[in-house]
N, C-alpha and C positions, 0 to 999 in steps of 0.2 A: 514527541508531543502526542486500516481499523482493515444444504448443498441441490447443486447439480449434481447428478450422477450418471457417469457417461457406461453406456451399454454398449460392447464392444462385439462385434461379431464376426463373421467369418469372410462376408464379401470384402473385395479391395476396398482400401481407404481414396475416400474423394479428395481432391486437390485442395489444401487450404486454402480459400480465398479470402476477402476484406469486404465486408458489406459496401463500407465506401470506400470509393475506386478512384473519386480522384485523388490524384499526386502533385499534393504543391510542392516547391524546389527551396521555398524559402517559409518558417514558419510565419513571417510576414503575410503570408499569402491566405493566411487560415482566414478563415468566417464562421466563424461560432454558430450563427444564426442558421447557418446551411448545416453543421455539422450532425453528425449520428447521434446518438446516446453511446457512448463505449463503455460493454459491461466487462468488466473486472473479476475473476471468479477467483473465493477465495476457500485456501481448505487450513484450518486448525491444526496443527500438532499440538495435545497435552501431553506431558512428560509426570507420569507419575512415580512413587518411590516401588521399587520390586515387586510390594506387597500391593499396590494398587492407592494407595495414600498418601495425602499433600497433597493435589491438586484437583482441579475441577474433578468430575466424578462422571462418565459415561450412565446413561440414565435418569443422572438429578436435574428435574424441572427447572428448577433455581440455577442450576449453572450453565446451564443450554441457552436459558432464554438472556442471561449476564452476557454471555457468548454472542449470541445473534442481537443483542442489542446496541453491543459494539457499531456492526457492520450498520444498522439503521442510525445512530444515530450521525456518522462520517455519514450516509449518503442522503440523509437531513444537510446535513450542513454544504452539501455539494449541490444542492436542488435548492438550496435558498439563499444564496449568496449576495442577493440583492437587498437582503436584509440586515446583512452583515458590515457591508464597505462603506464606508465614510462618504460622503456627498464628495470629496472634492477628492477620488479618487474613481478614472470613470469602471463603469461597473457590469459585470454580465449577472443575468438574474440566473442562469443555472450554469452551474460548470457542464452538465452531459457526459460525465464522468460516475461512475456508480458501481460498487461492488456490492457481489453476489454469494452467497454459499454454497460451498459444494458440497465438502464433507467435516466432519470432525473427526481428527481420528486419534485416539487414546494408547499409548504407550508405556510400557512399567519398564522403569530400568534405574536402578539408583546413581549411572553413571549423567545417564541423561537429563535425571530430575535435578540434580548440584551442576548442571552446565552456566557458565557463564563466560566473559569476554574474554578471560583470559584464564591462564593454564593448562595444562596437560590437554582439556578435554573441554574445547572451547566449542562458539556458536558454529563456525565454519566444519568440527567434527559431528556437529548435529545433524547437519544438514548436506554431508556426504553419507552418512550412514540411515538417515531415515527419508532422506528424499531422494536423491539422484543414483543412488545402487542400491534403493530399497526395493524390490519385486513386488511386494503388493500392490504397488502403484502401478498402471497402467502411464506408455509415454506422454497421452493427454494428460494424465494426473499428476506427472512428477515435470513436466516439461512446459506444461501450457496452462499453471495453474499458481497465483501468490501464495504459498506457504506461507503461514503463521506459527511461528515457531515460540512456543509456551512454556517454559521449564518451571518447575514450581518451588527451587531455593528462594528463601526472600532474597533479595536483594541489599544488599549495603547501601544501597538508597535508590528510591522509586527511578526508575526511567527505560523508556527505548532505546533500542541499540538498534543503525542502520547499515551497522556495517556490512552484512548480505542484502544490502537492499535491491530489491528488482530494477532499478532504474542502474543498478552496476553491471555488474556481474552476474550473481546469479539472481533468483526469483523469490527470496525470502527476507523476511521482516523479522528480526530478533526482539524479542520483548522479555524483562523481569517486572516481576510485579502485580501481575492481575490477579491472581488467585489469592495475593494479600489485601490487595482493593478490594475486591469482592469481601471477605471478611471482615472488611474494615478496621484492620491493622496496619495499612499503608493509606498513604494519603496519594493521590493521581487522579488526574485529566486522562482516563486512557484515550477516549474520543477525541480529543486534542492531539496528545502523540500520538496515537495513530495517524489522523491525517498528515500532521506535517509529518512523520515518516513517510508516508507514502507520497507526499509532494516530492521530497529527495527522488525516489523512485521513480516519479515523472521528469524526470531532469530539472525541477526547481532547487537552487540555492539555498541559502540563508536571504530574506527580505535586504537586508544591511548588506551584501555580497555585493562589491563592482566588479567584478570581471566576467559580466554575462550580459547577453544583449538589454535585455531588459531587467536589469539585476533590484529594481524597485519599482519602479511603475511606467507606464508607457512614455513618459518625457523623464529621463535620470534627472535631469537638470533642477525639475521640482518635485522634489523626493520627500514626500512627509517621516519624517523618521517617530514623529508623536502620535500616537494615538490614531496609528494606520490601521491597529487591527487585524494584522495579514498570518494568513496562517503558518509564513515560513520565516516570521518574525524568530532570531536565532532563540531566544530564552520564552516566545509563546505569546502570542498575540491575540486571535482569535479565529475565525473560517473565513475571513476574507482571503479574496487574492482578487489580483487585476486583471485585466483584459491579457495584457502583455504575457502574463505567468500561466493564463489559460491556452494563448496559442501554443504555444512553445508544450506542452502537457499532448498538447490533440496533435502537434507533430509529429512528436517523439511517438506515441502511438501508434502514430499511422504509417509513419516512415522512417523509424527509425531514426540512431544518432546521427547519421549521413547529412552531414550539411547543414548540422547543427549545432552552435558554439554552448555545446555545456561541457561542464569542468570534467566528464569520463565518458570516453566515446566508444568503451565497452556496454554502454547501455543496450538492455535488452529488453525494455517493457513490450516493445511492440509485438515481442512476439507472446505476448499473453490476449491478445485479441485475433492472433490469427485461426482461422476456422471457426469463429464466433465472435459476434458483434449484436447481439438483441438486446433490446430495451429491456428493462427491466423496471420492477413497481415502486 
């Protein structure tokens, strides 16, 4: 259903640490109201064709600001939540969750630009060969950073793919589509799929999921299934989420899957805040 740039120099690296330091055991224990802002930094991959064409364009005004509009409006909808959730669902007025830009960074390769979910040369070889044994990257940049991964085939039909989502395995967001949205030759919510992908990534389910602590709202027992609104609603709802689905998000952040019942305990977002945690605008 969304830069920073790090200057790397010669003295020793300082010890990652976590702005907030305390350690709940259960995400029961969270308090939204005491908690951080935790910023999320994210960097773009476009895949363009050999020649440099079919996709966003490095330089073009109009595709930069499509780009960084993405990320504002997910952190619109993360900062005003109180506006979104149904009265009879109880409610936090910001989630404190918010992503940031790092970089964009622009690729020509015709193998790259036709990537998709499946054959020869799917998301997962995207994302060994341009991120994790790519050398331009610095280890904060390929390691501690959401990749956005962009290929620029249309698609067989609009949608996100989560399958490297950060809340797994590794630290990327597979998307088709945008560069056809933006032309407006595809129809898409991308600010919608983005979040709810990135909700997966926070260890949130499907809204409709039971087998998670709070797998709909803080009492399972009275579970609106109509017109909840919730952004991990399976087919798309809207920016809400609960109390329930926000702790469990600022857990998993902070401390990791450990002693937390979600569905893949390979989760790794938390280590995208470590060695930074600033608010952000």
């Amino acid at each position: 259903m969304f830069g920073l740039f790090f200057l790397l120099g010669c003295s020793p690296k300082t010890p990652r640490t976590l702005k907030t330091v305390n350690k709940e055991t259960s995400w029961q224990e969270i308090d939204l109201d005491r908690e951080d802002i935790k910023t999320i930094r994210i960097s773009y991959h476009i895949f363009n064709r050999s020649d440099g064409s079919g996709n966003f364009q490095k330089g073009n005004v109009d595709h930069t600001y499509f780009l960084k509009e993405k990320i504002r409006e997910v952190n619109k909808y993360l900062s005003q939540l109180n506006q979104h959730i149904p009265s009879h669902i109880e409610s936090a007025a910001d989630a404190k969750i918010r992503l940031k830009l790092e970089e964009i960074y622009y690729w020509d390769n015709d193998t790259a630009f036709n990537c998709s979910t499946v054959g020869d040369y799917t998301h997962n070889n995207l994302y060994k060969q341009y991120v994790t044994t790519n050398s331009a990257l610095s280890e904060d940049q390929r390691d501690y950073t959401l990749h956005i991964l962009l290929p620029g085939k249309r698609p067989n039909k609009y949608g996100g793919r989560n399958l490297t989502g950060l809340g797994f395995i590794t630290n990327a967001l597979y998307f088709e589509g945008w560069f056809q949205v933006f032309e407006n030759t595809l129809w898409g919510d991308i600010s919608g799929n983005f979040s709810h992908e990135l909700g997966h990534g926070l260890g949130l389910p499907h809204y409709e999921s039971q087998y998670f602590p709070c797998y709909c709202c803080d009492d399972p027992q009275e579970c609106p299934q109509e017109n909840c609104n919730n952004l991990m609603l399976r087919n798309g709802g809207g920016p809400a989420l609960t109390l329930c689905q926000l702790k469990v998000a600022h857990f998993l952040l902070k401390n990791g899957p450990s002693g937390l019942e979600i569905y893949n305990q390979q989760a790794r977002a938390h280590k995208l805040l470590e060695g930074y945690n600033e608010p952000t605008d």
